[in-house]
Structures are given as C-alpha cells and as structure tokens.
MARKOLZA-500475 format. One record per residue (C-alpha): chain; x, y, z. Coordinates in nm, 4 decimals, padded with zeros to 6 digits, always signed. Layout:
N
 chain     east    north       up
     A        X        Y        Z
...
END
This chain:
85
 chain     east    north       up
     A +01.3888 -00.0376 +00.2309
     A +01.1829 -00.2890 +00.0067
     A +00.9727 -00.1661 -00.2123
     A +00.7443 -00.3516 -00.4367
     A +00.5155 -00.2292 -00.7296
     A +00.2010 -00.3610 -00.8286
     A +00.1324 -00.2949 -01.2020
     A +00.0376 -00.3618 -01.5599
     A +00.2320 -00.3087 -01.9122
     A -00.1005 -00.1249 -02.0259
     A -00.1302 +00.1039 -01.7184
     A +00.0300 +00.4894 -01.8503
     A +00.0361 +00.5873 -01.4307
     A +00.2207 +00.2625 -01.3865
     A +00.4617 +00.3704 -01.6220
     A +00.5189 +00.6890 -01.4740
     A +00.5928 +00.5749 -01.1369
     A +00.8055 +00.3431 -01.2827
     A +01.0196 +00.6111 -01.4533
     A +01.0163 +00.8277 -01.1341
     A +01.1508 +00.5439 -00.9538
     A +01.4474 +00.5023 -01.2277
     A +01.5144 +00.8512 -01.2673
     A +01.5973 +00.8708 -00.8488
     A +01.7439 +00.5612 -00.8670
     A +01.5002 +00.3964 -00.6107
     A +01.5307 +00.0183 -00.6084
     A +01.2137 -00.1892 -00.6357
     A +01.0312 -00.5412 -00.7310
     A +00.7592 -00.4765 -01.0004
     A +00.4873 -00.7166 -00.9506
     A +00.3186 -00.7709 -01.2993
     A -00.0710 -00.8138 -01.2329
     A -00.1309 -00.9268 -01.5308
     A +00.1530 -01.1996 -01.5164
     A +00.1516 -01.3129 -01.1318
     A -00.0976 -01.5130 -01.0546
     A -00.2988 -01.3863 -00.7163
     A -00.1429 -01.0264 -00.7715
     A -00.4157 -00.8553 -00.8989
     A -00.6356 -01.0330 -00.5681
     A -00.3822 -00.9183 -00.3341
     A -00.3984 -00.5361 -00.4673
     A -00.8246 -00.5919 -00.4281
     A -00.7430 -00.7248 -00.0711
     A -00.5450 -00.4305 +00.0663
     A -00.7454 -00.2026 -00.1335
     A -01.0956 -00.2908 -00.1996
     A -01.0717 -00.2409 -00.5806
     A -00.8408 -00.3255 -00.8651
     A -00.6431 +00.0390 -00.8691
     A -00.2682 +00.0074 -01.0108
     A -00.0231 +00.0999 -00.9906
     A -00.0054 +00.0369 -00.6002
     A +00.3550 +00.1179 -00.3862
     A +00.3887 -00.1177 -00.0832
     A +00.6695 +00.0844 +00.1278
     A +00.8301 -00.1575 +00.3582
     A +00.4962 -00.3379 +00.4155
     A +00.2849 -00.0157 +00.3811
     A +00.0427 +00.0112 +00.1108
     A +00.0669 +00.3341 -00.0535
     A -00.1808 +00.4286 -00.3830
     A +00.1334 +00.7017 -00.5744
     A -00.1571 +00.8638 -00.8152
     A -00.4911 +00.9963 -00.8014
     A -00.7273 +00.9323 -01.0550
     A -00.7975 +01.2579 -01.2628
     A -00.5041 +01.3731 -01.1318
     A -00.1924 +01.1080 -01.2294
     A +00.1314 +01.0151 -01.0573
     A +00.1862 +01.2097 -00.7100
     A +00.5283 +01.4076 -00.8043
     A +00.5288 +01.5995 -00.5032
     A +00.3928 +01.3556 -00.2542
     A +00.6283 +01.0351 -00.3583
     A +00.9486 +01.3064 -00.4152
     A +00.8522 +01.4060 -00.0275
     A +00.7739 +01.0231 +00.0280
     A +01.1281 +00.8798 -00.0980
     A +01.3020 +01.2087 +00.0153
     A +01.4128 +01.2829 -00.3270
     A +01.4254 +01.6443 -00.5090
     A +01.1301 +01.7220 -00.7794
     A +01.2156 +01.7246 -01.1013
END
C-alpha cells in the first residue's frame, strides 16, 4: 500500500488526518503543498480546486474530510480497516 498525503502546516483537517494515520500506525509520504513545487497544481488537477488535505490510496484520490464536517473518522477507520477510536 502507498499512500501519499497532500497537505499544509496551516491546514487543522490536515493535521488530523495526520494524527489518525500515526495513531493506527498507517505508513505514508506527506506531500507539503506549500513546500513542493507543482503539489498544490497536482491536488487542482485531480480535483478541480485547491481542497487539502487530499489521500491518494494506491493511486486513488480520496478527499478524508468534508468541509463543515472535518476529518472522516468512520469512513477512513472503514477505509484503512482500522478500529474507531
């Protein structure tokens, strides 16, 4: 499984899905947007808009929060197969 994460130091639902990812021990490449060049293009490519942070599963682009709502607990435990906190 690679997993990459698209995201930004001043982004609080990056930060979340960054600590759910630690707290399962899930392995994955952050991608700073703010620090790669061309990241924050590719996220507006495969999404149509500058949304972070942004999962890309094995390929698979995959937004892990709704605005409004935050970071998808249930859908990304379900996702990664991993028990909800």
């Amino acid at each position: 499984m690679e997993l990459l994460v698209y995201s930004a130091d001043w982004c609080r639902d990056c930060r979340e899905a960054k600590r759910f990812l630690a707290q399962h021990s899930i392995p994955f490449t952050e991608i700073n947007i703010e620090k790669t060049p061309g990241a924050a293009e590719q996220v507006i490519a495969h999404t149509g808009k500058r949304a972070i942070p942004q999962f890309v599963l094995d390929g698979k682009w995959i937004q892990p929060y709704k605005p409004g709502r935050g970071f998808l607990h249930a859908e990304m435990s379900e996702l990664f197969g991993v028990a909800q906190p």
